[in-house]
C-alpha positions as CSV (number, residue, x, y, z in Angstrom):
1,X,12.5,-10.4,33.8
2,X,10.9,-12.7,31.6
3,X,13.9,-14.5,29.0
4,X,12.0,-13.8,26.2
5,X,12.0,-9.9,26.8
6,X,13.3,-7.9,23.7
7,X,14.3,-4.8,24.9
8,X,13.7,-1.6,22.2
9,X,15.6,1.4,23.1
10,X,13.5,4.2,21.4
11,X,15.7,7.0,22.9
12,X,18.4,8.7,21.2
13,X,21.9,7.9,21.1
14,X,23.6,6.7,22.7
15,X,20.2,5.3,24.3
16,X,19.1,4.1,27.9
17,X,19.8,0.8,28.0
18,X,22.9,-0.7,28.9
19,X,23.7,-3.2,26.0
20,X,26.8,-4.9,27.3
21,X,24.9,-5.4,30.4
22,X,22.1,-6.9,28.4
23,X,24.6,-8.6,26.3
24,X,26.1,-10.7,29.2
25,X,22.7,-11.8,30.3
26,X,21.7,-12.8,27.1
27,X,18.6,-10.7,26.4
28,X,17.6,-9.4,23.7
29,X,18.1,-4.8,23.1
30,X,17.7,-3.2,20.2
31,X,18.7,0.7,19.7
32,X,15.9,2.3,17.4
33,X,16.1,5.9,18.2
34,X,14.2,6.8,15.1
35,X,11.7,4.8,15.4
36,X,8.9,6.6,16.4
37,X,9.6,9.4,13.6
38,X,9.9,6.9,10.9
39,X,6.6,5.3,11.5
40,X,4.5,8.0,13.3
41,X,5.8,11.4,12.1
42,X,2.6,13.6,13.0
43,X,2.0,12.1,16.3
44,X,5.7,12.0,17.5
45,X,5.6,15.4,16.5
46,X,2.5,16.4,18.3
47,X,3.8,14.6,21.5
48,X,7.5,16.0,21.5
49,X,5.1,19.7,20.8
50,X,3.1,19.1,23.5
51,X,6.3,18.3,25.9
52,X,8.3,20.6,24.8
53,X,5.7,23.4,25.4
54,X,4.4,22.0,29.2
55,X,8.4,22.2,30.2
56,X,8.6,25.4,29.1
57,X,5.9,26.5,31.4
């Protein structure tokens, strides 16, 4: 992995990154699990739609 990676966990808590893992190799992670909603509200929206309706097929 490249050492200037950031890592930016979009996923809700408690996320899918392992921090301390991250944190003992000294790369960056960031949780952000709102993220997408905050900045993008229709399209997250229309995306978490759209999956939520193909899985229930």
């Amino acid at each position: 992995m490249n050492p200037d990676v950031t890592i930016v966990d979009i996923a809700s808590a408690p996320g899918g990154v392992d921090f301390d893992f991250c944190r003992q190799q000294n790369i960056r992670a960031k949780l952000c699990p709102g993220l997408p909603g905050i900045y993008a509200p229709q399209s997250s929206a229309e995306i978490l739609f759209e999956a939520i309706v193909k899985s229930l097929s």
